[in-house]
N, C-alpha and C positions, 0 to 999 in steps of 0.2 A: 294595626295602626289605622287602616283604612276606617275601622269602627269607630274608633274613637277622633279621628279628623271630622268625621259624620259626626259625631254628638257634640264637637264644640263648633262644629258652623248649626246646628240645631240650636245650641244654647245662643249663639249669639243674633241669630235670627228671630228670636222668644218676643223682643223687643218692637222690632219692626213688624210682627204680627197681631202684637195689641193693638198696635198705631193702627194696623190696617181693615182689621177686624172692628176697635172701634168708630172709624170711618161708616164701616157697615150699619152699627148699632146704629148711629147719628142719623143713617138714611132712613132706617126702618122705623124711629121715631117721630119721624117728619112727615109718615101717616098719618099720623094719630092726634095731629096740632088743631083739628078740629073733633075731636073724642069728646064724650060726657066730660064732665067735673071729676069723676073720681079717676079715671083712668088719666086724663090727661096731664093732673097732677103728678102723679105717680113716673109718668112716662118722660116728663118736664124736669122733675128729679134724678130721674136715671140721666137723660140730657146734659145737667147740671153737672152733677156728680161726677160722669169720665168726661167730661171736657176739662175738667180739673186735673182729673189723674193724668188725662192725655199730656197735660204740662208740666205738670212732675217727672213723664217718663222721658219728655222729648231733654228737659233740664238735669235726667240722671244717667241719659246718654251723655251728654257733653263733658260729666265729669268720671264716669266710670273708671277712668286709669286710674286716678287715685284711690280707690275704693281698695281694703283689701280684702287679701282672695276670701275669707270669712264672709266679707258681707256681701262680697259682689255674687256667690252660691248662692246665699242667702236669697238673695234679692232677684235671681233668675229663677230660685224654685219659685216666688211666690210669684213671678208675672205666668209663669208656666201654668199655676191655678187658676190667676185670674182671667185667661186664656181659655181656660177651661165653661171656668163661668160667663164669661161674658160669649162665648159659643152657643154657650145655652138658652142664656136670654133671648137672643137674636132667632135661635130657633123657634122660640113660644112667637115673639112679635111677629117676626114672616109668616108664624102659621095664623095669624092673625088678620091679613093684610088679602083684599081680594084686590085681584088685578082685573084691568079692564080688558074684558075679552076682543078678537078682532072684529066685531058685529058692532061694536062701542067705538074702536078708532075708525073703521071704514064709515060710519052715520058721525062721526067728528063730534061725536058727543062733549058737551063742554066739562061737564062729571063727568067723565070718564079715566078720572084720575086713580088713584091708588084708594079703596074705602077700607074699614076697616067692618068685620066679621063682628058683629056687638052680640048675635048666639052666641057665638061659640066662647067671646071672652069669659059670659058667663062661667062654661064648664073649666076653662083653663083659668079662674082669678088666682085662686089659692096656690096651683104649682107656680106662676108668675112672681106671684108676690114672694114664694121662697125664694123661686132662683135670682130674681132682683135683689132680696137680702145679702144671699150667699153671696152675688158679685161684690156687692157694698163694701161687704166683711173682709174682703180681701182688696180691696180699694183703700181699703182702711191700713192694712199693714202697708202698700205700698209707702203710703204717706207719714208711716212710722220707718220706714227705710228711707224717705228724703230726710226725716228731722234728725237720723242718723249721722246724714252727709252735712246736714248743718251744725253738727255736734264739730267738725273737723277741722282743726286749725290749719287750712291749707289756703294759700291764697288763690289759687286757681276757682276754690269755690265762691269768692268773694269777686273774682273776677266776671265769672259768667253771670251773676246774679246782675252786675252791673253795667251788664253788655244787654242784659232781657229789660231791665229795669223802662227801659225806655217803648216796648214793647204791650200788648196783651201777652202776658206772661205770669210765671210765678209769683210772680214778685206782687201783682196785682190781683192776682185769684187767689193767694195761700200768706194774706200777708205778714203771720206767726213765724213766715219763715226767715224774714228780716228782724223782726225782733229777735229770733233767736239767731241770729248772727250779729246784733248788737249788744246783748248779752254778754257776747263771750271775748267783748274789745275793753278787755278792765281798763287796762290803760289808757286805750286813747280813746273810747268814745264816751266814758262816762266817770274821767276822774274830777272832771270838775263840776261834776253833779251833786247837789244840796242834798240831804234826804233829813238833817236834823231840824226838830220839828222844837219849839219852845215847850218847855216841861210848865206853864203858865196855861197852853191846851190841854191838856192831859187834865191840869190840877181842876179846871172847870166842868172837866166831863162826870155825868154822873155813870159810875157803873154797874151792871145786873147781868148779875150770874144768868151763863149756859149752864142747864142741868149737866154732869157731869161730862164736862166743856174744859180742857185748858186754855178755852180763849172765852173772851166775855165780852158783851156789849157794852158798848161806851157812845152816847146822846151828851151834846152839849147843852145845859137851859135854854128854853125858847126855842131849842131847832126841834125839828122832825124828824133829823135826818139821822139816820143812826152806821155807828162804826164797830169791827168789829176790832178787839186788842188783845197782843197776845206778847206777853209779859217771857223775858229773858234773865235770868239769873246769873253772877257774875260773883261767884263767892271769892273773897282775900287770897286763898288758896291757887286761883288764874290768873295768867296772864291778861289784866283788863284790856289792853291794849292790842294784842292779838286780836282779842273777845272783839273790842268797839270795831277793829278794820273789817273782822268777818262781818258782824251785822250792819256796816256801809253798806258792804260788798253785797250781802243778799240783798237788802234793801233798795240796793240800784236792780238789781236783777228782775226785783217785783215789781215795780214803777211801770210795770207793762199795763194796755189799757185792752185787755183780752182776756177776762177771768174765765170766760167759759170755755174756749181755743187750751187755755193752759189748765183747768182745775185749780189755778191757784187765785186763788183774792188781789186785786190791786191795790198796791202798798202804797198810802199817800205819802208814809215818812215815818222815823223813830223817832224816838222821843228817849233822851238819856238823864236816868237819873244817878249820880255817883256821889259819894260817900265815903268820908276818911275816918275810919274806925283806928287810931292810933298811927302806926308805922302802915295800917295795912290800907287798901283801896276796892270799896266793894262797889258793884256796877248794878244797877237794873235797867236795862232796856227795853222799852213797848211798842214794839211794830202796829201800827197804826193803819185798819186796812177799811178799804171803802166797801159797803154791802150794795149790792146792784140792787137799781132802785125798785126793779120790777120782782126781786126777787124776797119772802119774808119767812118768820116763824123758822128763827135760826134754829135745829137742832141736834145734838151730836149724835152721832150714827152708835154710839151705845146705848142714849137716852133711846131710839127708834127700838131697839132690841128688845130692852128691858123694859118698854111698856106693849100695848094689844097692837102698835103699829105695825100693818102686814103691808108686804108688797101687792100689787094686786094679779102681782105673774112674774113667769121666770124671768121675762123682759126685762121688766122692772127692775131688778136685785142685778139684772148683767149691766145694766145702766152705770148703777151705783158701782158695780167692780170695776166697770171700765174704764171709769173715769176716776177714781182712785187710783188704780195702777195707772194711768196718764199724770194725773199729779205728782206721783213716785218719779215717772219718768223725765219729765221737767226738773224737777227739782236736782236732781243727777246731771240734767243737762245742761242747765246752768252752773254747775260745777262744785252741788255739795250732797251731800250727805244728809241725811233727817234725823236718826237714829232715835227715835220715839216715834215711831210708826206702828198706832194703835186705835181700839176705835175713839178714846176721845179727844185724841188729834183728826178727825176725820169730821166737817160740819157739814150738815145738809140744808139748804133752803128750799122752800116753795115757792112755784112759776106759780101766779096768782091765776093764771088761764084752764093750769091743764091740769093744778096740784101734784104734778110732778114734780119730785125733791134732784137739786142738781145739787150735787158733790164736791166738797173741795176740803183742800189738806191742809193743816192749820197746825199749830201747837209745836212750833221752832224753838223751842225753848236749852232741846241740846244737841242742834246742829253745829255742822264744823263744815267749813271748806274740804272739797274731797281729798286735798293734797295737803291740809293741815294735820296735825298732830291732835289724837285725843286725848282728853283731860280723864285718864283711864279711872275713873269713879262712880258706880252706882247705886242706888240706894237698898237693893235689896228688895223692894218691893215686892211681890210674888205676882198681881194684880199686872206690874208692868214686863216682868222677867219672862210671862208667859208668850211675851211679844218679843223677846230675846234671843236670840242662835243659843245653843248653852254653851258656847266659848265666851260670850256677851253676859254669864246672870253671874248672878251674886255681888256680895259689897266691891270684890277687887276681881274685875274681867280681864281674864290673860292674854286679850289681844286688843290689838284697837280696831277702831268700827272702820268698816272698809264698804262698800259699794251693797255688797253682798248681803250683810245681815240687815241694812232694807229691805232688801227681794224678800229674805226670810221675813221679817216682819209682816210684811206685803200679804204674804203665802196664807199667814196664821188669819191674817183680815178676810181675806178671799173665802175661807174655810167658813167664818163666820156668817156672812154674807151669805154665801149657798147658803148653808146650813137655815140663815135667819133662827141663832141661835147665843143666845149672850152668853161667854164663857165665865164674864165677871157678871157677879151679884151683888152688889155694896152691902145689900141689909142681909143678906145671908150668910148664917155663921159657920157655915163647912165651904170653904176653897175649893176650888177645881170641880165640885160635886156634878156642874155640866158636862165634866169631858169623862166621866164617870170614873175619874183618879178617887175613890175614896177607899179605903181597905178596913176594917172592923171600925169604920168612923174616922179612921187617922188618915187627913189627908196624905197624898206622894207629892213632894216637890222635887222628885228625881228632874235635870234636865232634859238627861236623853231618855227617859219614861214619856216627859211628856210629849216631848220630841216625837218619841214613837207612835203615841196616842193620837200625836194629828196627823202623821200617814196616813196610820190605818184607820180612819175618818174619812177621809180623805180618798180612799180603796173603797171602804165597803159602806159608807155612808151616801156622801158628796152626791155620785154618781145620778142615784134615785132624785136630786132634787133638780141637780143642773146640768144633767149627762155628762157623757167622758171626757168629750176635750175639758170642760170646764174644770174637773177633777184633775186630768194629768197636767192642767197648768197648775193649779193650787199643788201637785206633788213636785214639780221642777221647783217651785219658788221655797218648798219646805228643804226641798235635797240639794239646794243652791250648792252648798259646801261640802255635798261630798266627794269623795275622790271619784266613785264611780258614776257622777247622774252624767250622763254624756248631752245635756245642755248645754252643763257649766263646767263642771271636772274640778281642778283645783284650781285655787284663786289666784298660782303662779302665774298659770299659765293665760292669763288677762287682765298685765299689768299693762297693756298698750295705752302709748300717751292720751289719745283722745276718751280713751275708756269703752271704743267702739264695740268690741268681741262682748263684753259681757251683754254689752247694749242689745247685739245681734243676737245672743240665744235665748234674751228674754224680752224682747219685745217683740220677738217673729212668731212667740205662742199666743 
């Protein structure tokens, strides 16, 4: 008993030792405010960076009772690491830092302040710059465990936020995290929000295909300014009417002015065209989204595969994964579902400065609200079915799309990504020939073949390109649905209202 009294005053002291420890950091840095150019940015950054977290953890103490015990574990093993890291850090700085000997304060030297060791940074840049990463990297889950808490219909979270609001606080340093707590106010903060846009705009835009793009560019004559559009289907056989509330409802949700905070595009408005084919009512709707202006040379992250486009390092390709799976994340937490999560839902543009391509998730075409009912019908594709759980392929799927076969979808992208390796080939006439399903020329469309095939990918491929963690998170996302991946387990058991638990063992990899 007495051990274990010891480990929950440890765990709950986890907190107040970041607090305290990054105190330290903050001192250690305040060396260094007259450093070179390179060092002092870097060090400006680290600065930046946990004075942010430091407001997260001081605003996920205040709400911590309501957490439950899933994510509050959760969420103390990962201050525990970054405890770890930011220890480290602080060791490289101090070792960096000369102090002013007593030969300096007795002659009252007016330097004789704190200098900074600029040999020896030399020999320590490189381990520096890891262990600044590594902390970052888990700075980073912490702030995927606050967008948890703001996942939570609980008023108490709603209460602190507007108790800091008036403060330097969260509220003011993370300001995604109020968008996503207006988000998730259907009712009252955004039903009286316009989002239909005159089908008279649309009919003037000219359009130009994204090479294998489900969203396409759309310029109105005379502007410069270009949009991107992504076309919704509403076949007689649906409830139009469901269909038209859900595409309000995301509609409002995208109206955020944060596309690279969220990986998703800001939605200026849809545009509905509908059509009475006899007794029956068919819908098209085009989500109408703004391209950031500094951002060009839209491409979809399958056209980047299938042509000589290379990353220029593993950086790069983690860029692109990370920020995919954040767009996954949002989209869930704003409270729907994607269920066409694949690469040519997936648009990349380029920062005109650095030629780096930022990411974002596109191609809504058969989304549903998470607590809506699926329209259980698919086309049998092979091309799409590969991005399928195999309870999800073929014409009639025996279950409907729940939270999960996202992740999975997610998983098979991730695979790809590492890999930098195009599963689909449009102008090639054997199927699957990439994942090496071919048997005497006849392709295998088994599900759980393929299924298998991206494991063990996954296992003995992945690894060499992106190392393990990056692997065992692409194998959680494939094993989402099994009974034994001890991530996720089975989907009973994370039916909780807010949808937190599943949230917790897939956004904490």
């Amino acid at each position: 008993m007495a051990e274990l009294g010891l480990a929950v005053v440890g765990v709950i002291a986890v907190p107040d030792l970041c607090i305290k420890y990054g105190k330290r950091l903050l001192q250690a840095c305040d060396a260094f405010r007259n450093a070179d150019i390179e060092l002092g940015e870097r060090i400006l950054s680290v600065e930046a960076s946990w004075m942010q977290t430091a407001l997260g953890l001081d605003f996920v103490k205040s709400v911590e009772g309501i957490m439950n015990e899933d994510h509050r574990i959760m969420h103390y093993r990962i201050l525990d690491m970054v405890l770890t890291k930011l220890k480290n850090v602080i060791r490289i700085l101090e070792g960096l830092i000369k102090k002013p000997t007593k030969m300096d304060i007795l002659e009252e030297d007016e330097d004789a302040g704190l200098t900074v060791r600029k040999a020896k940074y030399v020999l320590v840049k490189s381990s520096l710059g890891e262990a600044i990463e590594e902390l970052e990297q888990w700075q980073r889950k912490v702030e995927s465990s606050l967008f948890l808490i703001m996942r939570m219909m609980d008023h108490q979270v709603d209460t602190e936020l507007v108790r800091m609001r008036g403060e330097t606080s969260i509220v003011t340093s993370i300001p995604s995290t109020m968008v996503i707590r207006n988000c998730l106010r259907d009712a009252q903060g955004q039903e009286g929000m316009q989002v239909f846009l005159k089908k008279s705009e649309l009919d003037a835009m000219a359009r130009t295909i994204i090479p294998f793009c489900d969203a396409a560019l759309g310029q109105r004559v005379g502007s410069s300014k270009q949009l991107i559009l992504n076309s919704i289907e509403c076949s007689p056989r649906e409830n139009v009417d469901i269909i038209k509330k859900g595409v309000r409802d995301l509609t409002r949700k995208l109206c955020h002015r944060n596309p690279q905070t969220f990986s998703l595009l800001t939605c200026k408005g849809v545009v509905r065209d509908e059509r009475t084919i006899g007794p029956l009512l068919e819908a098209t709707y085009t989500l109408v989204f703004e391209k950031p202006e500094d951002l060009t040379d839209p491409c979809s992250l399958r056209y980047l595969l299938n042509t000589k486009f290379a990353p220029r390092s593993m950086a790069e390709k983690l860029d692109i994964a990370r920020e995919l799976a954040k767009s996954v994340s949002y989209v869930h937490t704003f409270g729907f579902v994607h269920k066409d999560i694949r690469l040519e839902t997936v648009l990349t543009l380029k920062e005109a400065k650095t030629a780096r391509r930022s990411t974002f998730l596109v191609g809504f075409g058969n989304f549903r609200r998470e607590d809506g009912r699926t329209y259980v019908r698919n086309d049998g594709d092979w091309r799409k079915d590969l991005y399928r759980h195999p309870n999800r392929q073929g014409p009639a799927p025996r279950t409907d799309h729940i939270m999960q076969y996202d992740i999975f979808s997610l998983g098979v992208c991730l695979l790809e990504i590492g890999l930098w390796r195009s599963f689909v080939s449009y102008g090639h006439p054997i199927p699957l020939e990439a994942l090496g399903l071919v048997l005497d020329g006849v392709h295998i469309k088994d599900p759980a073949r393929v299924k298998d095939k991206f494991i063990e990918m996954a296992h003995t491929q992945l690894p060499a390109y992106m190392g393990s963690r990056y692997a065992q998170v692409v194998h959680t996302c494939l094993t989402c649905l099994d009974p034994d991946n001890i991530d996720f387990g089975h989907e009973a058991e994370f039916q909780d209202e807010d949808g937190i638990r599943v949230g917790v063992r897939f956004y904490s990899g």
